[in-house]
C-alpha positions as CSV (number, residue, x, y, z in Angstrom):
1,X,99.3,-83.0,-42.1
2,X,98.2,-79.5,-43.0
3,X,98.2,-76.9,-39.8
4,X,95.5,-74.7,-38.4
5,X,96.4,-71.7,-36.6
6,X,93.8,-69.6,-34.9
7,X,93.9,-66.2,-34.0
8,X,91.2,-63.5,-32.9
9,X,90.5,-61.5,-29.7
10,X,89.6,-62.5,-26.6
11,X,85.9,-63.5,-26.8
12,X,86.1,-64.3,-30.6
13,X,85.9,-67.9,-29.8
14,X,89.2,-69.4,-30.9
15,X,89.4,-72.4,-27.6
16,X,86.1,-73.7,-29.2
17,X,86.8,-73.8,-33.0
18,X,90.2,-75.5,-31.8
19,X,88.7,-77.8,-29.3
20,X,86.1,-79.1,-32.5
21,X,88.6,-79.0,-35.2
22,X,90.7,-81.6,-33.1
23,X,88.3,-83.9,-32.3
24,X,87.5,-83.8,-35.9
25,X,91.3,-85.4,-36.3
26,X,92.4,-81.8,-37.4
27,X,95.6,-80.4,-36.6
28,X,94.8,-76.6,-34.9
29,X,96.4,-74.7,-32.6
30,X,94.8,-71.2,-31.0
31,X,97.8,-68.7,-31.0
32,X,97.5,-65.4,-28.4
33,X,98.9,-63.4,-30.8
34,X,96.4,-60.9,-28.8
35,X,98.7,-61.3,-26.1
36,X,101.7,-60.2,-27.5
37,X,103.3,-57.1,-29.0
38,X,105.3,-58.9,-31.4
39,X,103.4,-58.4,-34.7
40,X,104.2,-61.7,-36.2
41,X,104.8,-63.9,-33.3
42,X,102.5,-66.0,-35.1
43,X,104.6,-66.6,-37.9
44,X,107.5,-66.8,-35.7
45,X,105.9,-69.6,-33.5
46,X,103.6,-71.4,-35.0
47,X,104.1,-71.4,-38.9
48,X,100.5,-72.4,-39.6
49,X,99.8,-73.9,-43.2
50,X,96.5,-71.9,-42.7
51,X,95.3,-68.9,-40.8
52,X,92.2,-68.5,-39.5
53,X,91.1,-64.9,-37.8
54,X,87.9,-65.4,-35.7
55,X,86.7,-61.3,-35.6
56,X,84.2,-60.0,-32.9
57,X,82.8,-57.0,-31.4
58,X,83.9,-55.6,-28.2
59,X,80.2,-56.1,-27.1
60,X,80.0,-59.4,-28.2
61,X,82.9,-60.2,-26.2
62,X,82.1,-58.7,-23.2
63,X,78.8,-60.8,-23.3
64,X,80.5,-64.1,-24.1
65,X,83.0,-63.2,-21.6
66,X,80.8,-62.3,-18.6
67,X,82.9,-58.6,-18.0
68,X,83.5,-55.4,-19.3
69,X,86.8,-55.0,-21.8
70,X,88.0,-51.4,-21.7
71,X,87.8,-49.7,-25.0
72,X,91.7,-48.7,-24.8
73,X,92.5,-51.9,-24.1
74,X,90.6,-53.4,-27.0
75,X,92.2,-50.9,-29.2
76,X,95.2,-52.0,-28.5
77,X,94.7,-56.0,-28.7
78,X,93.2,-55.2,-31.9
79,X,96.5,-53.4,-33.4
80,X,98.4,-56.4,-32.0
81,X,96.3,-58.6,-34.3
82,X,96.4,-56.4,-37.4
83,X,99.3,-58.6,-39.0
84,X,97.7,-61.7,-38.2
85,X,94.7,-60.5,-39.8
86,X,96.3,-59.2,-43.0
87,X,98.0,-62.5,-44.0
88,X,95.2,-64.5,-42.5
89,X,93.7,-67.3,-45.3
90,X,90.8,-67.1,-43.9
91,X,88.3,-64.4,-42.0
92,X,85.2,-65.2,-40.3
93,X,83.4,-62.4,-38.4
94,X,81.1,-64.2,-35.3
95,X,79.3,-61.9,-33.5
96,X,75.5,-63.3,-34.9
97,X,77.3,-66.8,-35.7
98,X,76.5,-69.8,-33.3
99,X,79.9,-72.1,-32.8
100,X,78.2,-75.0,-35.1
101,X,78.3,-72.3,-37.8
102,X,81.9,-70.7,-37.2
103,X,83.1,-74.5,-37.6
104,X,81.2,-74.9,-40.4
105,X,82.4,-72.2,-42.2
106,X,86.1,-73.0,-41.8
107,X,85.5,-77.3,-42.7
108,X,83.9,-75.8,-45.9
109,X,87.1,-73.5,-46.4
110,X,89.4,-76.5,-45.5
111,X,87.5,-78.5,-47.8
112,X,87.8,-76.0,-50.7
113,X,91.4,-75.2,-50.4
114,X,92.1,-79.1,-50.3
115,X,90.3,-79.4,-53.7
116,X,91.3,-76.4,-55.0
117,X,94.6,-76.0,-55.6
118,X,95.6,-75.1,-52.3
119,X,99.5,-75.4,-52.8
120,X,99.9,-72.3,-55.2
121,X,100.8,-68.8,-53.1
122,X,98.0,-66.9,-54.7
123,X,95.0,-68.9,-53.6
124,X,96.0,-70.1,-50.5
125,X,99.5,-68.2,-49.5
126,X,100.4,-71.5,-48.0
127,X,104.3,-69.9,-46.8
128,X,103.7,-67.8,-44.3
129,X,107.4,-67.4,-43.0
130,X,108.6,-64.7,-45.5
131,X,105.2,-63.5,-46.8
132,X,105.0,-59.7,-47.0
133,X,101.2,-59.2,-46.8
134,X,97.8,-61.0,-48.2
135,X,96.4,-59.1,-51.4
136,X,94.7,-62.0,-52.7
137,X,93.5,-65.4,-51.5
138,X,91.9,-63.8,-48.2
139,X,88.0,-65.8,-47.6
140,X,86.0,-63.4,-45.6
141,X,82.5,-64.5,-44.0
């Protein structure tokens, strides 16, 4: 069974993309790489077959999240995630997406890697563990 890992920061909406994907019978985990100064804790960890990075807008968090996140501390988060994000399969900006069309975006990119040749490191860069950085392969939406 192929695993999901997803990463973003605070606000992007990772608990609900997880929460669908499993009760769609797919394997996904949310990972707080946000959380931790260890740049690939999520490698370490989790060791996802796929990566997905949720990105959003300090502004668009602080709505979602009913409070104010200080810029310095978002700055920070953000460099924590900067690994994740490079080797990340899959990117999927939702700041003007609704959570029916962030999970629709990554069962189409599931979909698509299933069918398309998903085990070869360029389109999918399915080991993580030793990988030095994503140059190709990367979806962004």
């Amino acid at each position: 069974m192929v695993q999901i890992g997803v990463v973003g920061p605070c606000g992007a909406g990772k608990s609900t993309l997880v929460r669908a994907l499993r009760e769609r019978g797919i394997a996904a985990r949310e990972i707080a790489q946000e959380h931790s100064g260890v740049p690939a804790m999520w490698q370490r960890i989790t060791r996802p077959d796929r990566l997905v990075y949720l990105g959003v807008s300090r502004e668009t968090a602080e709505r979602r999240l009913e409070r104010e996140l200080p810029p310095a501390w978002w700055e920070e988060m953000t460099a924590r995630l900067a690994h994740a994000r490079a080797h990340a399969d899959l990117l999927v900006e939702t700041d003007n997406r609704t959570p029916e069309e962030v999970l629709e975006q990554v069962l189409m990119f599931l979909e698509s890697s299933a069918t398309n040749g998903a085990g070869s490191e360029e389109s999918s860069c399915k080991n993580h563990k030793g990988h030095e950085g994503r140059t190709k392969g990367t979806k962004e939406f």
